[in-house]
C-alpha angles and dihedrals in degrees: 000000000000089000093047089052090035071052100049085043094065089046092069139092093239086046105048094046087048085053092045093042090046081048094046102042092047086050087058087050096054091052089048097044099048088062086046097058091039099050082040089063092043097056087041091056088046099054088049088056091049093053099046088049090057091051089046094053085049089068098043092057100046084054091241091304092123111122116237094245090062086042090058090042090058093052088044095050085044087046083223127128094213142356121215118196126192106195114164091000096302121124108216128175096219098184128003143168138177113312104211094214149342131324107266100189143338121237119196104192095183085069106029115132113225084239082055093045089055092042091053099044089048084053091056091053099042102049112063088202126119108228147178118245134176117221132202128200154137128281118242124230088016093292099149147335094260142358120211124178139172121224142148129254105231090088087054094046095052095048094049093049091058098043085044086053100040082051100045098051084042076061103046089045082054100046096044087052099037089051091044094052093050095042082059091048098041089045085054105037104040122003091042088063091033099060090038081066102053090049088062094049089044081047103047087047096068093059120011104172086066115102100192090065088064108119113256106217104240103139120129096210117076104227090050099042083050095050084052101041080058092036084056086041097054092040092051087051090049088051100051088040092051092043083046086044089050103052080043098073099030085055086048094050085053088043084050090049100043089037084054095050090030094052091048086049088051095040088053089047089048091064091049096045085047090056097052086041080096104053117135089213105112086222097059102039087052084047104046107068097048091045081043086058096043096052088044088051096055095043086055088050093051095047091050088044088054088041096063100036092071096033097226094144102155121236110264119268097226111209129154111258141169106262105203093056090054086052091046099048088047091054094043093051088051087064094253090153128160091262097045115109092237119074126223117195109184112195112180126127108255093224094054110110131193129209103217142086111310094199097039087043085048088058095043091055099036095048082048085044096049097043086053094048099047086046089060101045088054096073091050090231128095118272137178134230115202119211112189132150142175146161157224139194091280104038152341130242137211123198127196116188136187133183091204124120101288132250116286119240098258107057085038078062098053099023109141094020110107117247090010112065109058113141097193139058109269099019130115106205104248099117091075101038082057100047102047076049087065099043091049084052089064094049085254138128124239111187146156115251097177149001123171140116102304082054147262137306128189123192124212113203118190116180112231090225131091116304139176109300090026090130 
């Protein structure tokens, strides 16, 4: 259980920098600690030089009358076998004694490299031997040319082992402290406000509709204060959207009840406007197709309006058709007759078929049609639409032109959204809802590619491949 927390721990942001900080800072150390020892054996080397010098000069100056037993307490006080001394170009060993064994290297300090110095000092500790070295130096205070001396390594050793070791736990204290001190500041810092963040997603999660558990921006550090200023921001939007979502459906739960009762109302008017549809009198014959066409608009209203409401739009039954006689039979059922103001110029090839729908396909160009058409007649002068398609190996296209007054902003903004994207006085922006539904249905794409003052185009693309309803 400990190693599984000691586990999730490490996983962490806090635990992973406090591993990376500990690695780090022991990395420092070791660069730190290889020029130490080395420096360490250097010095070591030097004061044994010094001191053989000293013991050297002794003799000198007694003019070689120093008794054996004080010679061999010099070497012994300078913990050296032999001093060489080279004064007015002239080697002299100026005090020996026995060497218990070969010479194992020799060591010029005057032209070590500090890479040398670290190599060598690495070989001292690595290697547990005792072992006799010759070293080369420089006299102090003028006292020679050179100084050269013979020693064993056991001393050196010793005294490296101690200094490494009081260095290396001086670098574990520091570390331990340094990573300490940077685990408090990065817990408070960062992953104190990171995970304060989170709490308020995980919050805000829970119950989004709920605007008091919006962020409130309150983070020290800029990166975090601006991923919350955006966090507050996006929440506040998926609040609004969900509160707008939800007046939405319960408006359109009101719009599916009144379109149902409506539609039965409408349906009953229809039949009596059906029975007077024979009257001989002039006024109501004039009267009763147009009142025939208004009641049949509004039931189809109520029934896409239904339609849409429960979402119960079919898959599309997919079958091979002529598509110049579907466009021709929509404009023909939107009253775009020879003698009509507006103008409709279908060119499309008569032998070009097209695999969809052919119902779905025959809303989707009527609603485009229609809306075409009414644009036009708003402005009280002729117009034209334009129908044209064509294909290629990957998909077919379907283009649908006007040369009416254009589509205002607003509804360019909201077009294929329901409710929202009428174009015209009095609509309510479901034709097109319905129809890019459709569209979408066939694995196609149904967009605006312009809209300005000479007029609006929209552009069906169906793909050529397998869709739904293929089998």
């Amino acid at each position: 259980m400990a190693l599984g927390g000691i586990g999730r721990f490490f996983r962490t942001l806090s635990g992973r920098f406090l591993l990376l900080t500990v690695a780090f800072v022991m990395l420092a150390e070791v660069l730190i600690f290889l020029p130490s020892i080395a420096r360490s054996r250097y010095d070591f080397l030097e004061e044994r030089l010094n001191l053989a010098q000293i013991a050297a000069l002794n003799q000198l100056a007694a003019d070689d009358m120093v008794s054996p037993a004080l010679e061999a307490e010099l070497l012994a006080n300078a913990d050296v076998f032999n001093v060489v001394l080279r004064r007015d170009q002239v080697r002299q060993l100026v005090l020996s004694s026995p060497v218990p064994g070969e010479i194992y290297a020799s060591y010029d300090l005057r032209v070590e490299t500090s890479w040398g110095l670290i190599r060598d000092a690495l070989g001292v500790l690595v290697n547990p031997e005792n072992r006799i070295i010759r070293v080369i130096g420089n006299p102090v205070q003028e006292g020679g040319e050179l100084i050269e001396i013979t020693m064993e390594t056991k001393g050196l050793r010793k005294v490296m082992l101690a200094y490494a070791g009081r260095i290396l736990l001086l670098s574990a204290l520091i570390s331990a402290v340094t990573a300490m001190l940077l685990f408090i500041a990065v817990q408070r810092l960062l992953v104190v406000p990171i995970r304060r963040v989170v709490q308020h997603m995980q919050a805000y999660a829970e119950a989004p509709e709920d605007a008091r558990r919006v962020i409130t921006p309150t983070a020290g550090v800029e990166e975090l204060r601006v991923a919350e200023v955006a966090l507050a921001s996006m929440q506040t939007q998926l609040t609004g959207a969900l509160k707008q979502k939800e007046r939405l459906a319960q408006l359109g739960g009101a719009v599916a009840k009144i379109s149902h009762d409506l539609r039965n109302i409408l349906t009953t008017a229809q039949l009596f406007a059906d029975r007077i549809e024979g009257s001989t009198d002039p006024a109501v014959a004039r009267s009763v197709p147009k009142l025939v066409n208004s009641i049949s608009r509004a039931v189809a209203l109520c029934e896409s309006t239904l339609a849409f409401g429960k979402a119960e739009e079919a898959a599309p039954n997919l079958k091979r058709f002529a598509l110049a006689t579907l466009v021709g039979e929509a404009a023909e059922g939107e009253g775009l007759a020879d003698d009509s103001p507006v103008t409709c110029l279908i060119d499309i090839a008569p032998d070009m078929e097209l695999r969809a729908d052919p119902e779905q396909l025959y809303r989707v160009l009527s609603n485009l049609v229609r809306n075409a058409r009414q644009a036009i007649e708003a402005t009280g002068q002729p117009g034209t639409i334009e129908i044209s398609a064509g294909e290629d190996a990957a998909q077919c296209w379907i283009r649908v032109g006007d040369s009416g007054p254009g589509l205002p902003a607003k509804a360019r903004d909201h077009l294929f959204e329901a409710f929202q994207g009428g174009a015209r006085k009095g609509g309510i922006g479901l034709g097109l809802a319905i129809a890019d539904e459709l569209i979408r249905g066939h694995g196609g794409r149904l967009e605006l590619v312009r809209s300005d003052a000479e007029g609006s185009e929209f552009q069906i693309r169906l793909p050529k491949g397998e869709g739904p309803g293929a089998a």
